[in-house]
Structure formats: structure tokens, C-alpha cells
C-alpha positions, 0 to 999 in steps of 0.5 A, spaced: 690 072 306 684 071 302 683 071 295 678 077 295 682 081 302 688 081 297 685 084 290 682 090 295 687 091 298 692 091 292 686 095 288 686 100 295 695 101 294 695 101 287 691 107 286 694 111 291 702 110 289 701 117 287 696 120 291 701 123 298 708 125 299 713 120 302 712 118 310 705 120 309 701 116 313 693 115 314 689 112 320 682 109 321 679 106 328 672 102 329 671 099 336 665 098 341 664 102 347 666 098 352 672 097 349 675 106 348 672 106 354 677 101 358 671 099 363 673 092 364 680 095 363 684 090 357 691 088 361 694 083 356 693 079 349 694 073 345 698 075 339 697 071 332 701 070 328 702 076 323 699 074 316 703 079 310 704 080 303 707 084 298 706 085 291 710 089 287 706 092 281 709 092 274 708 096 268 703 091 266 703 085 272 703 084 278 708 079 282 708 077 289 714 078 294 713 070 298 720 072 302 719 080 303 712 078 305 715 073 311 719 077 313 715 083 313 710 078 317 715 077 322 717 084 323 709 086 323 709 081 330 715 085 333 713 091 332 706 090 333 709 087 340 714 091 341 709 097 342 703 093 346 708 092 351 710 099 351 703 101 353 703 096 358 700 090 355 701 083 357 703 079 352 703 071 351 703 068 344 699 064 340 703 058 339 705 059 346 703 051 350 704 056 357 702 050 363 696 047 358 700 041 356 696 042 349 701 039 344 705 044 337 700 040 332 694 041 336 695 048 338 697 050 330 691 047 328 686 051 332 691 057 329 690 055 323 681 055 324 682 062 327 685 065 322 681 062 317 675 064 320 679 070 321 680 071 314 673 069 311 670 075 315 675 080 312 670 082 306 665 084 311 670 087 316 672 091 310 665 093 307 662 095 314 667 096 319 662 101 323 658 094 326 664 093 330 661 098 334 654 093 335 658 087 337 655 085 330 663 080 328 665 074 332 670 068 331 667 064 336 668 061 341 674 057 338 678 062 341 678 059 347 682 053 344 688 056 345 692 055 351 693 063 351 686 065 351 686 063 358 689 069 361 688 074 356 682 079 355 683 080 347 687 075 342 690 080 337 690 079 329 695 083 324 694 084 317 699 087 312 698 089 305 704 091 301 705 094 294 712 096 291 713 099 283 718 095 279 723 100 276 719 100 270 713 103 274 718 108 277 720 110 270 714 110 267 711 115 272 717 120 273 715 120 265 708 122 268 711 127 273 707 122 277 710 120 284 711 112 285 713 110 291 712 104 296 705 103 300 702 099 305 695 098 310 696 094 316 690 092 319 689 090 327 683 087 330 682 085 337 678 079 339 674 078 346 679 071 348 673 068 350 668 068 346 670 071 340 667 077 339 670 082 335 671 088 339 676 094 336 679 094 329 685 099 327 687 100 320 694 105 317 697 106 311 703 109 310 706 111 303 715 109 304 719 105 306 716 100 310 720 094 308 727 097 311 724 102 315 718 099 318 719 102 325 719 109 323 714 108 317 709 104 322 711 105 329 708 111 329 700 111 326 700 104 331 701 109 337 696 113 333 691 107 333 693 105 340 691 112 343 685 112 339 683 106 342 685 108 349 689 102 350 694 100 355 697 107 357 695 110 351 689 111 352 688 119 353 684 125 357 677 121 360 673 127 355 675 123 350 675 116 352 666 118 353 665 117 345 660 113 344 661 113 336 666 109 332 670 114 328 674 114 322 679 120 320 
């Protein structure tokens, strides 16, 4: 995750430490048309690699949680997995060589630029994620390197952010009578596996235990997004699959 994704994200936790109740959750979609309204239809997707970090804020620092940021990684691929599988999705990994033959080097290296490119359009994802709808975000077509691209509709990419109060910050709020508890945004964005073209994005916050708890806290503004995007079996009455707008609630 880049330096400037990173420093807004932190910045979007730390100022909601004490803004909602615990389990309390938030959800925000964009996407393309063609993309809610399943017209061509999304059967299965390439999974990439989760990218995670957790910070935890201090009275006066901030420190970052390397081990709890790559296991948090790792649960986000199971649980973003897990709940694509259960609306029916297809689903292959990145890292995956299936029948292509390509090597482990070359299929990390081509990782890594998707990531990368990935990671570089994020300040503009997060300034105006409306241009979604106008096919406006692209990876490129490097996507296509990947030997999983071959047989799926979207490549998917996860991004979480975390924040958990140092006992200190707890203290210091109850003496506030102010509420400190974890938060955390994840982010899922789908990719056209072809071309690149940035098709849908997700975005969910939820104030909680989402290092133990991940499942309960998570698993259920992701079905949120997942309805709200119409994918898979998820995908809700044909009325209100006919919105042309992108929304955000």
C-alpha cells in the first residue's frame, strides 16, 4: 500500500475512533452499469493477493502492526473468498500457474506490477471513485499476464486499513468520556480480466473487533456490498438492478 493511501486511510479511522458504537458498520459502492446490471453476467474471478495494514494509535505515535497486518491479510483473502464462492463466483488465484505453464518468478513479478499499478491509482480512486461509472480507471491490459485472467470475467483486489488504541488512547478517552475502539475500511475493487478496466469498487468500515472477530465484524457489510453490486446470487429484484447511477449510503 502506498505512502498517500496509507496516511488517508489512517487519517479516515483516526478521526472516527469515537464517532459510532461497537460492531457498527458503513458501506459505499460505485461501479458501471453494465457491471449491476449483470449484462454480461460475472461467473468467476481471479483473486490477488490481500494487501493490509494495521496501525495502532498511541497517545502521541503511531505504530505499525507488521505481524497482525499479514495475518489480517490473509483472513481478508479467506473471508473475501469464502463469500464470492457463496454467491456463486468461480474462483482461481492469482498465484495459481493452472495448465499455462508460466513459472512462480514470472507469475509474482506480473503480481507485483498489478499491484503496483493498482496502488498508484488508489489517490484517484479515493478522490473520485464516481469516474468508475465512466470507465474512467484502468490497470491495463498486463492483467492479462496472469494465467488465471484467461478464464475469469473480473480480477479482484483487497485492500484493508486498520487502527487499534494503545491502552494509553483507551485511558485517555474514557477520561474524556469519549469511546476508543478498533476500526477498520476494507476496500474491494473489480477489474475487467482482460483489459483492466476498473469496473466496481466496494468500500466498508466497521468499528470492532476486526483483528479476532473478523468474520462477524466484516462478513456482513461485504454481503452488503456484494447485494449492492448484484453479483453472483446476490444480486437483488430486477428494479434494482435498472439503476444507471452509482451510489454511495
Amino acid at each position: 500500500m502506498n505512502t498517500a493511501r496509507r496516511i488517508y486511510l489512517a487519517f479516515s479511522l483516526a478521526i472516527t475512533f469515537s464517532a459510532c458504537s461497537s460492531n457498527a458498520s458503513a458501506e459505499m459502492f460505485w461501479a458501471e452499469h453494465k457491471f449491476t446490471s449483470a449484462k454480461p453476467p460475472i461467473h468467476t474471478a481471479c483473486l490477488m493477493p490481500s494487501e493490509a495494514e494495521i496501525d495502532k494509535f498511541g497517545v502521541k505515535a503511531v505504530e505499525r502492526m507488521p505481524r497482525e497486518s499479514d495475518s489480517w491479510a490473509v483472513a481478508l483473502d479467506v473471508l473475501v473468498e469464502a463469500h464470492l464462492r457463496a454467491v456463486g463466483i468461480v474462483i482461481d488465484t492469482a498465484a495459481d500457474p493452472l495448465s499455462s505453464g508460466a513459472s512462480d518468478n514470472d507469475i509474482q513479478q506480473a503480481i507485483e506490477q498489478i499491484q503496483e499499478k493498482y496502488n498508484s491509482l488508489s489517490h484517484q480512486l479515493d478522490k473520485n471513485p464516481r469516474a468508475i461509472d465512466k470507465g474512467s480507471y484502468t490497470l491495463g491490459d498486463q492483467v492479462a499476464m496472469l494465467p488465471c485472467a484467461a478464464n475469469s470475467d473480473v480480477l479482484v483486489l483487497i485492500r484493508g486499513a486498520g487502527a487499534v488504541p494503545s491502552g494509553g488512547r483507551e485511558a485517555m478517552g474514557a477520561l474524556a468520556g469519549t469511546f476508543v475502539t478498533q476500526n477498520a475500511i476494507v476496500t474491494i475493487t473489480f477489474a475487467d480480466a482482460k483489459t483492466g478496466e476498473i469496473l466496481a469498487m466496494t468500500r466498508f468500515h466497521n468499528v470492532g473487533d476486526f483483528i479476532t472477530n473478523w468474520e462477524d465484524g466484516l462478513g456482513g457489510p461485504l454481503d452488503t456490498g456484494l447485494a449492492d453490486l448484484n453479483l453472483g446470487s446476490a444480486r437483488k429484484h430486477e428494479s434494482d438492478r435498472e439503476r444507471s447511477t452509482p451510489t454511495e449510503h
